[in-house]
Backbone as JSON, one array per atom type, in Angstrom:
{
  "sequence": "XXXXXXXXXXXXXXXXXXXXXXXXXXXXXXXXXXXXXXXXXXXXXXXXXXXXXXXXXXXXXXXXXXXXXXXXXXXXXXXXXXXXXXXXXXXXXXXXXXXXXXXXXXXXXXXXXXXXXXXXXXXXXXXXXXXXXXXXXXXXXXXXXXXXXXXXXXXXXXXXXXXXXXXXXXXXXXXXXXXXXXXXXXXXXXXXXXXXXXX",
  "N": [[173.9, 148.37, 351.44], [176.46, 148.76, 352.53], [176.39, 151.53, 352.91], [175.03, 151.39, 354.86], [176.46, 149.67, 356.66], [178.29, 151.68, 357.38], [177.47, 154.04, 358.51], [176.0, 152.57, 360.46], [178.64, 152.24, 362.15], [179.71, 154.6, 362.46], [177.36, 155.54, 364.0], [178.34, 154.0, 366.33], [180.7, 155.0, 367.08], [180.08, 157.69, 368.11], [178.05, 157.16, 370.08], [179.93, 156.41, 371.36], [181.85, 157.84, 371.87], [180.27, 160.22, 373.43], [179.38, 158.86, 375.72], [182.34, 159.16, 376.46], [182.39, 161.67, 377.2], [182.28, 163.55, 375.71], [183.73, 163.92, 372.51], [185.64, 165.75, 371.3], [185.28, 168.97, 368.79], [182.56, 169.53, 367.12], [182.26, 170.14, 364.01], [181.12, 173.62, 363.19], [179.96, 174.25, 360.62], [178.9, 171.68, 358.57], [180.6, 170.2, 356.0], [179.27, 170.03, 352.68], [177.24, 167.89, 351.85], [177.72, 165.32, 348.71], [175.44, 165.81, 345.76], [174.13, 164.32, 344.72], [173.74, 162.63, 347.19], [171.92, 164.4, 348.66], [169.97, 164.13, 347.62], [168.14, 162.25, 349.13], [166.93, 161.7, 352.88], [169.27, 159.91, 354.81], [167.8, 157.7, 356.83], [166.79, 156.94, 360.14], [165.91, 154.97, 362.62], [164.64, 154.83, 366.21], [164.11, 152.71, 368.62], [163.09, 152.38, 372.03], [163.93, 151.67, 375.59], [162.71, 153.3, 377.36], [162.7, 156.88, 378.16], [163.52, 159.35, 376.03], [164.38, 161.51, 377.44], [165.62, 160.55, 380.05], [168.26, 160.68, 381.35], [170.17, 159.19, 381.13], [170.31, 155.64, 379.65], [168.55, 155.85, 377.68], [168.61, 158.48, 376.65], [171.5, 159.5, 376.1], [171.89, 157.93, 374.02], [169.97, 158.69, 371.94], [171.24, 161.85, 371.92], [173.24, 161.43, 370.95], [172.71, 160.07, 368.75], [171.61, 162.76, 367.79], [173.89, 164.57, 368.04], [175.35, 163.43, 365.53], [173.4, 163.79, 363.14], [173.51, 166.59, 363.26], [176.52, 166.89, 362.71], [176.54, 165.93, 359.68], [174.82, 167.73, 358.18], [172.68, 167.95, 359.27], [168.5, 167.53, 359.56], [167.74, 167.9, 357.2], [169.37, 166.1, 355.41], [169.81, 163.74, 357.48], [167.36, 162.06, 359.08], [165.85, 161.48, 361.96], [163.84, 159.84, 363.7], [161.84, 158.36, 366.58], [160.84, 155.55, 368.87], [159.75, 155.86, 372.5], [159.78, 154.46, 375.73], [159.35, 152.01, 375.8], [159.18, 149.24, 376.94], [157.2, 147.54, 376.58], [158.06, 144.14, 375.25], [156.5, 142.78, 372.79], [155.62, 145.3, 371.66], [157.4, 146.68, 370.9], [158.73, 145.37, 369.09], [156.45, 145.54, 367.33], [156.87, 147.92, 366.59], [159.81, 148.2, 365.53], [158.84, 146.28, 362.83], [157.73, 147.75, 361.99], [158.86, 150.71, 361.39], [160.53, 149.05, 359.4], [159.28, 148.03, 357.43], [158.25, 150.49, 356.68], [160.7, 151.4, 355.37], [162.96, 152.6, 356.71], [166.28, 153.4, 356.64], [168.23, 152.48, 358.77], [167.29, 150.96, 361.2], [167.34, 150.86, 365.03], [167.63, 148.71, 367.76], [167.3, 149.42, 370.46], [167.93, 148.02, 373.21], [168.87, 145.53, 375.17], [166.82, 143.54, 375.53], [165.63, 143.65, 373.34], [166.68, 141.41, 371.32], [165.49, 138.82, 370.34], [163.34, 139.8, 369.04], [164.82, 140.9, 366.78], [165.56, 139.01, 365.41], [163.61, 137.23, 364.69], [162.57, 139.52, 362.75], [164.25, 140.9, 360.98], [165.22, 138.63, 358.77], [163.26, 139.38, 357.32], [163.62, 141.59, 356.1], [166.02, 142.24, 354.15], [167.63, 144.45, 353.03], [167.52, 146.34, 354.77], [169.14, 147.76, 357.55], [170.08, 146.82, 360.63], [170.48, 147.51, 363.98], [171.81, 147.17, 367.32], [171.53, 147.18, 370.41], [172.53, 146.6, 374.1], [175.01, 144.77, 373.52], [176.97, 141.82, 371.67], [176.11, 140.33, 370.01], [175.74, 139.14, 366.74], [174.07, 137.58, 365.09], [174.93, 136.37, 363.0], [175.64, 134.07, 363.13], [173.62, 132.54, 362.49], [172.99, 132.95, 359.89], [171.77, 135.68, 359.73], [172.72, 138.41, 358.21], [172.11, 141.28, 358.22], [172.22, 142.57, 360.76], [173.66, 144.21, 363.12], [175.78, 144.7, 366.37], [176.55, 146.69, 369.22], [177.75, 147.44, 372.09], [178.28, 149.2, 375.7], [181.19, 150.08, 377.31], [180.25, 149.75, 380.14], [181.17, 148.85, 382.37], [183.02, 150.48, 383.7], [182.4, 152.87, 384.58], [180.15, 152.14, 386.43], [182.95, 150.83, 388.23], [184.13, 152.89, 388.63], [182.18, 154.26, 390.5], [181.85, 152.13, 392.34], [184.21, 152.38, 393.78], [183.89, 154.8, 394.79], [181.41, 154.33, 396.58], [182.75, 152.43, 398.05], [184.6, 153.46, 399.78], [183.22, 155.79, 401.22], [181.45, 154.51, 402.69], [180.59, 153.74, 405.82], [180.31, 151.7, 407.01], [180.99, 149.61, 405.93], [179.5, 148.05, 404.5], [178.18, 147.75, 401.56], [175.6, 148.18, 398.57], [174.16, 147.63, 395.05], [172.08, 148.03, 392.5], [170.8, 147.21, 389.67], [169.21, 147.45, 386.67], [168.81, 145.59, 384.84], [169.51, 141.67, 384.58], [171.27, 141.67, 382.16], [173.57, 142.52, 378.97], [174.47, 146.18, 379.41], [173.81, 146.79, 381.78], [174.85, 144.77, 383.32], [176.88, 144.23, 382.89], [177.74, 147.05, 384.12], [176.95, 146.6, 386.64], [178.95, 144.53, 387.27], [181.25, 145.72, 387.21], [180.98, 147.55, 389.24], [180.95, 145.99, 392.21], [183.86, 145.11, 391.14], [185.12, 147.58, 391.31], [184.29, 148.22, 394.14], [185.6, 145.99, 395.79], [188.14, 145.94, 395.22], [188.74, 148.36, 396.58]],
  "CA": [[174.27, 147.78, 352.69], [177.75, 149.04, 352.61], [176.09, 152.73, 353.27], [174.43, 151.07, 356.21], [177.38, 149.19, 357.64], [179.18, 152.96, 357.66], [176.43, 154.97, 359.19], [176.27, 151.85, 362.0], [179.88, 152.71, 362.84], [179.79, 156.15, 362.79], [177.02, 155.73, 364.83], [178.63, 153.53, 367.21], [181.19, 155.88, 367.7], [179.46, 158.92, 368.18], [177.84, 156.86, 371.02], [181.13, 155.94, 372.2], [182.35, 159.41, 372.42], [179.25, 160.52, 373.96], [179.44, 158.15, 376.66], [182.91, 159.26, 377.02], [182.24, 162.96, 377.58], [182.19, 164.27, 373.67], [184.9, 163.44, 371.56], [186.64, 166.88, 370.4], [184.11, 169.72, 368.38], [181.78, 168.89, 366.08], [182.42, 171.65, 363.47], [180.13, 174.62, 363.13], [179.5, 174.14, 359.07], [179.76, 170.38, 357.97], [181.28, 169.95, 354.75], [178.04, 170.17, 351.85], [177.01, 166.54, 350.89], [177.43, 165.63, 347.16], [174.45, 166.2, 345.08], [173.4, 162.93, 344.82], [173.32, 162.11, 348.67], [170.9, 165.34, 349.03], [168.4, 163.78, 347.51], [166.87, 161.71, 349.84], [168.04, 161.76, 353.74], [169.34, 158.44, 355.86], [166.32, 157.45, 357.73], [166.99, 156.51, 361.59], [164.45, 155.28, 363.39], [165.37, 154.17, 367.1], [163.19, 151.59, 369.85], [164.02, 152.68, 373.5], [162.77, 151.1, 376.72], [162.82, 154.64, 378.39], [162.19, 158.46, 377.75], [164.63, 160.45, 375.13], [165.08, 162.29, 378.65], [165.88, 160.03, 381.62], [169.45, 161.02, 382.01], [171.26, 157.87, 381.24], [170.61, 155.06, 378.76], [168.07, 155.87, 375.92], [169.15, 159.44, 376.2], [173.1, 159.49, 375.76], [171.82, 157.34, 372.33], [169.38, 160.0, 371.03], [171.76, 163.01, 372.31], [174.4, 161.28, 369.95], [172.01, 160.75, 367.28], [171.52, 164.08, 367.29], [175.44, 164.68, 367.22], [175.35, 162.66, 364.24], [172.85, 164.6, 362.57], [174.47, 167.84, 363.08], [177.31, 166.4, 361.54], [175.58, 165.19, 358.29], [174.11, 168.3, 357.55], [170.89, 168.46, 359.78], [167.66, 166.89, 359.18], [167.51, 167.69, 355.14], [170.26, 164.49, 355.45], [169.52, 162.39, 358.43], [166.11, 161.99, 359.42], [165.35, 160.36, 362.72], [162.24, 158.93, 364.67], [161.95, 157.2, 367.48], [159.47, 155.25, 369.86], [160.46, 155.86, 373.53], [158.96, 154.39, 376.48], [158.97, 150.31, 374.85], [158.93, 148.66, 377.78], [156.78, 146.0, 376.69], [159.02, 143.92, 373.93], [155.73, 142.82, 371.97], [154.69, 146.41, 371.49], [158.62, 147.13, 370.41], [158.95, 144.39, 368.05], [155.65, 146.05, 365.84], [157.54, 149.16, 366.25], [160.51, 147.83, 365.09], [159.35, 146.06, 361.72], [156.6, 149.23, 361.67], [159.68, 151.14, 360.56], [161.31, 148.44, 358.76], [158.32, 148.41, 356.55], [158.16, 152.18, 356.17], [161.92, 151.8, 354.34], [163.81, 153.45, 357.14], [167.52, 152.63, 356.45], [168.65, 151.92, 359.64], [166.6, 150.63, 362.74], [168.29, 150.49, 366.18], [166.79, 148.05, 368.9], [168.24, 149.8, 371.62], [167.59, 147.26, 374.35], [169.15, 143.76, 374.67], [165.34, 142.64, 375.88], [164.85, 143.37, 371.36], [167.09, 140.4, 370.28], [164.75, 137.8, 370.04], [162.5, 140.52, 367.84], [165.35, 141.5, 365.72], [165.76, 137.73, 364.63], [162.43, 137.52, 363.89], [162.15, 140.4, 362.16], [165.4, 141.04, 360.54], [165.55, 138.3, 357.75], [162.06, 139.82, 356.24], [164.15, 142.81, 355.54], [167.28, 141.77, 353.88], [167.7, 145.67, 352.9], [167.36, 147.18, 356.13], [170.04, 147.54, 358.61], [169.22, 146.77, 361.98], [171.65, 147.89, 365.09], [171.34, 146.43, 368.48], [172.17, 146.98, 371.85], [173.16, 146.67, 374.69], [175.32, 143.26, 373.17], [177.85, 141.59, 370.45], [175.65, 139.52, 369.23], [174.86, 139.61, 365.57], [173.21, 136.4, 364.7], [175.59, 136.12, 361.67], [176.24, 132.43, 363.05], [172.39, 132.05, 361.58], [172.8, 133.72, 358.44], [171.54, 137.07, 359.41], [173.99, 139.44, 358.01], [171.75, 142.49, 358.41], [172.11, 142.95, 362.6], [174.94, 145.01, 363.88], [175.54, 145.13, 367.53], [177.13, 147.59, 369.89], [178.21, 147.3, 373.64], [179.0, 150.18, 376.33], [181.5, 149.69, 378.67], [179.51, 149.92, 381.32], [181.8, 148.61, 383.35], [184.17, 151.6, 383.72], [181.81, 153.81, 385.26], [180.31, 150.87, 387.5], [183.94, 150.34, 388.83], [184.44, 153.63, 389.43], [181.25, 154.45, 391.19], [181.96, 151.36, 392.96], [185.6, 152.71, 394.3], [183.11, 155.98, 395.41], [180.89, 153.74, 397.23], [183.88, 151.85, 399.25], [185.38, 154.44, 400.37], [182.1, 156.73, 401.4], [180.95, 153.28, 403.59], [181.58, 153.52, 407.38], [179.99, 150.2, 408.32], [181.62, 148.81, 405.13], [178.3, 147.38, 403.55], [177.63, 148.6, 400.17], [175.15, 147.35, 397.79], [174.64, 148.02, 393.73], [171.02, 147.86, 392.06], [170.72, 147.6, 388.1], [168.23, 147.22, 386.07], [168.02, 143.81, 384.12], [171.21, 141.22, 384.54], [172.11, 141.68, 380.68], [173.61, 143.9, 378.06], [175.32, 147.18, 379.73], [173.13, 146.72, 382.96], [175.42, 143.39, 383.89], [178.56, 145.49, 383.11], [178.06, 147.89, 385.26], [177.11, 145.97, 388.48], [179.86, 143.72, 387.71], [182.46, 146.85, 387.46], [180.58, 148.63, 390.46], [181.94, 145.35, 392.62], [185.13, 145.2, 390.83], [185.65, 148.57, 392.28], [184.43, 147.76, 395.77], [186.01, 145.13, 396.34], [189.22, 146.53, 394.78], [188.99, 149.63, 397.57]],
  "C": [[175.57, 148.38, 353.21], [177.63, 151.14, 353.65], [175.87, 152.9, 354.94], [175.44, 150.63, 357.56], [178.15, 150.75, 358.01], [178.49, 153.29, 358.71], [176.26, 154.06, 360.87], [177.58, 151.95, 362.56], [180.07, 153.74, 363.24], [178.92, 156.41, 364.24], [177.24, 155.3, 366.56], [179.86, 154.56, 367.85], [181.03, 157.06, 367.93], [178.7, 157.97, 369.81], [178.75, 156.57, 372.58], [181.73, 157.13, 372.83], [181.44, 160.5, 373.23], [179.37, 160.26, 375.27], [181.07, 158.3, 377.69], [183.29, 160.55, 377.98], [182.48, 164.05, 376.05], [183.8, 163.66, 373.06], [185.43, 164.63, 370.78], [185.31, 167.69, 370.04], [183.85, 169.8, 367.89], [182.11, 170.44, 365.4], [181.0, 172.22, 362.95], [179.62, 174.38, 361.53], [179.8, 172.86, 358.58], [179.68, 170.85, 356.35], [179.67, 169.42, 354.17], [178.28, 168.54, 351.58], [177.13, 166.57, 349.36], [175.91, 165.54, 346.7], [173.3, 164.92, 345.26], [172.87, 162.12, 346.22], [172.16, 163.35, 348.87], [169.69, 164.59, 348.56], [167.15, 163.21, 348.2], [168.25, 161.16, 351.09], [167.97, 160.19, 354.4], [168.31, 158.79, 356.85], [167.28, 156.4, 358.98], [165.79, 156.47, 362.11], [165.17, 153.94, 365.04], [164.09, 153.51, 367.99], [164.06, 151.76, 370.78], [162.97, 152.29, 374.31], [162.02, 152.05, 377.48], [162.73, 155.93, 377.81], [163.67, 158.77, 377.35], [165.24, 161.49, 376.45], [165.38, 161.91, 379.89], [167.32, 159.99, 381.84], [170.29, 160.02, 382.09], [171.02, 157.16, 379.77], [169.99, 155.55, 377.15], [168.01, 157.87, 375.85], [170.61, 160.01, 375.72], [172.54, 158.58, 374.19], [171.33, 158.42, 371.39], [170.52, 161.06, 371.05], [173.1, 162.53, 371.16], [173.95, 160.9, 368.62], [171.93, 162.02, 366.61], [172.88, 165.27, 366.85], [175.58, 164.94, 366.03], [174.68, 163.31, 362.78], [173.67, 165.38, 362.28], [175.56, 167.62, 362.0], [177.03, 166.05, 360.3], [175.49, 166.18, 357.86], [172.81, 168.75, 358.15], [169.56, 166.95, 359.24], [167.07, 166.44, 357.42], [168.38, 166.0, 354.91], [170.56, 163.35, 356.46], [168.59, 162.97, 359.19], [166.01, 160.95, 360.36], [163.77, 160.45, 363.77], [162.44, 157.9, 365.75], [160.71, 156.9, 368.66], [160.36, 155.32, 371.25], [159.26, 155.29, 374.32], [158.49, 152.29, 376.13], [159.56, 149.28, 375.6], [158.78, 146.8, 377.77], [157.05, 145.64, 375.29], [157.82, 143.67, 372.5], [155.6, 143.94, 370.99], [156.54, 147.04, 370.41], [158.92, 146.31, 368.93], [157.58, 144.76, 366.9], [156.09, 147.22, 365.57], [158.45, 148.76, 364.82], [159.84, 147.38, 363.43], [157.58, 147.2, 361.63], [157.65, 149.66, 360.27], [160.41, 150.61, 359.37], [160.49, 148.72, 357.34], [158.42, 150.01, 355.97], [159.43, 152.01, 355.24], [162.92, 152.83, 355.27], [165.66, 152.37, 356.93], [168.35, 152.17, 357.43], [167.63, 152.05, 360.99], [167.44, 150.11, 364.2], [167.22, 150.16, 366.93], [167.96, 148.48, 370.12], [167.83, 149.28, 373.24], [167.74, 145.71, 374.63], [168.05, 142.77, 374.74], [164.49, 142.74, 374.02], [165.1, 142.48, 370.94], [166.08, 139.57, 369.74], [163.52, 138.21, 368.93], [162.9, 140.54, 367.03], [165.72, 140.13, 364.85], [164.8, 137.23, 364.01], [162.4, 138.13, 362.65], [163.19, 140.85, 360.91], [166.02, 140.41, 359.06], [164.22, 138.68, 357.15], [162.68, 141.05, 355.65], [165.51, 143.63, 355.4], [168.4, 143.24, 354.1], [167.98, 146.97, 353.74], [168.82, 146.6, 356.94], [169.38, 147.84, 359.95], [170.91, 146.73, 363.02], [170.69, 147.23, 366.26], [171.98, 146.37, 369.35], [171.95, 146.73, 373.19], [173.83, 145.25, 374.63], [176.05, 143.18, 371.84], [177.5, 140.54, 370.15], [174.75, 139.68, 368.08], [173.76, 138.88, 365.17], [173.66, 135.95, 363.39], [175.8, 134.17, 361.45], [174.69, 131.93, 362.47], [172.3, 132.44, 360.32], [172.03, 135.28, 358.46], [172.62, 137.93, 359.39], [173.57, 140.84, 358.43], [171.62, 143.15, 360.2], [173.77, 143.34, 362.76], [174.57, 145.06, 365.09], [176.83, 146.0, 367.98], [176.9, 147.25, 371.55], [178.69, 148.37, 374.22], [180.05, 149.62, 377.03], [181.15, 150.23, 380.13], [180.26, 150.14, 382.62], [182.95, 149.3, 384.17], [183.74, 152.39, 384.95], [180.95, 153.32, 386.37], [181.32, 150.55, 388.79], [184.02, 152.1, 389.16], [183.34, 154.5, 390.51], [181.81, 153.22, 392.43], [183.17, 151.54, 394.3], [184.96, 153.81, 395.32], [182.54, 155.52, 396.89], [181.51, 152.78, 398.59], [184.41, 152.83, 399.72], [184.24, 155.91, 401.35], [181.52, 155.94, 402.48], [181.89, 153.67, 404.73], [181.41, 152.17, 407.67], [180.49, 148.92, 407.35], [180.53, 147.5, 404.55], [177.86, 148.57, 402.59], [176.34, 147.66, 399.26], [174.66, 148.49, 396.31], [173.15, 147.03, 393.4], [170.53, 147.88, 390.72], [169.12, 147.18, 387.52], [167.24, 145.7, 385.65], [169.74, 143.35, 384.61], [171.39, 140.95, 382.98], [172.43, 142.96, 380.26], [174.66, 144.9, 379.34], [174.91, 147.28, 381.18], [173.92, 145.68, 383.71], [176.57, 144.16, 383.6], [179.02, 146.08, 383.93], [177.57, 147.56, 386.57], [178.3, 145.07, 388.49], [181.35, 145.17, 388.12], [182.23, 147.47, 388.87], [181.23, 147.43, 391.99], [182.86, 144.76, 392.17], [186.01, 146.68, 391.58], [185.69, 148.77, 393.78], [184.8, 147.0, 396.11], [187.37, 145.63, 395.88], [189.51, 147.58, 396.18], [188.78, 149.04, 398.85]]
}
C-alpha cells in the first residue's frame, strides 16, 4: 500500500506539472531500478470519459502518465492501460473493478461522475489503490482507506480566460459553458467569472 500511496503522489504531481506547462526535464537515462523492482512492472490502468486525444482533460492525464513512465524506466517498469471514451458510468464502473480484478496496482477513476463506483467497488479490493478525480474526496470518513483523490486548479486558467473574455467584449456580455457543474469543470466556470467580473 505504501508503494501505492507513493506512485499516487508522484502521479499527482506529474499531473500537476503537466497542467502547469512541464515541470523542468525529465532526464534522458533514468537512474536503473533495483533488481528486485524489475521484476514485475507497476500496473496503471486509467477510466476516462473522453479520448487519450481531445486536447484537454483525459489527455493532459495520459500525456503525464506517460511522463511518469519515461521516468521509471519505460514500460519494462510501468505498465499502463486505459479505457477511453466512458461516458456511460455503468460501463466505467465494470471497467474499473475489470482491472481491479486483473491485479493492476493502481486504478485511476478519472472522472468525478466514478465516485459512487469507486465506493462500491473499492472495499472488494483492499489491495488495490484506487485514485480519483476531478475531487478531495476519499471516503476515508467510511473506512475506505484505499481511494486517493486529486483536484486541478481549474480555476486559474478559468480566471484567466475569463480576464481574456472581458476585455475582448464590446457589448460587455460574456458567457462561460462547462461541461458538468462538479470536480475541475465547476472550478473553472467559477474562475472564468472571477476573472470577468474582476476586469
Amino acid at each position: 500500500m505504501k508503494k501505492s500511496l507513493l506512485l499516487v503522489l508522484v502521479l499527482t504531481l506529474a499531473l500537476i506539472l503537466n497542467a502547469c506547462g512541464g515541470g523542468g526535464a525529465v532526464p534522458e537515462e533514468p537512474a536503473a531500478p533495483a533488481e528486485e523492482e524489475m521484476a514485475e512492472p507497476f500496473k496503471v490502468a486509467i477510466i476516462m470519459p473522453s479520448s487519450i486525444t481531445d486536447l484537454a482533460f483525459s489527455q493532459s492525464m495520459f500525456d503525464a502518465l506517460l511522463a511518469v513512465q519515461k521516468e521509471m524506466g519505460g514500460e519494462s517498469a510501468f505498465e499502463i492501460v486505459y479505457s477511453e471514451g466512458m461516458f456511460v458510468v455503468d460501463d466505467a464502473a465494470a471497467a474499473i473493478r475489470d482491472y481491479a480484478t486483473e491485479g493492476y496496482d493502481l486504478v485511476i477513476a478519472h472522472g468525478s461522475q466514478y465516485g459512487s463506483s469507486l465506493q462500491e467497488i473499492a472495499p472488494d479490493f483492499p489491495t488495490t489503490a484506487f485514485a480519483w478525480g476531478t475531487t478531495l474526496n476519499t471516503f476515508a470518513d467510511e473506512g475506505i482507506t484505499n481511494v486517493f483523490a486529486y483536484e486541478a486548479n481549474a480555476q486559474e486558467g478559468g480566471y484567466v480566460n475569463g480576464v481574456i473574455a472581458a476585455s475582448l467584449s464590446e457589448a460587455g456580455v460574456i458567457g462561460v459553458v462547462g461541461p458538468i457543474e462538479a470536480g475541475d469543470a465547476s472550478l473553472y466556470v467559477k474562475g472564468f467569472v472571477a476573472g470577468a467580473e474582476a476586469t
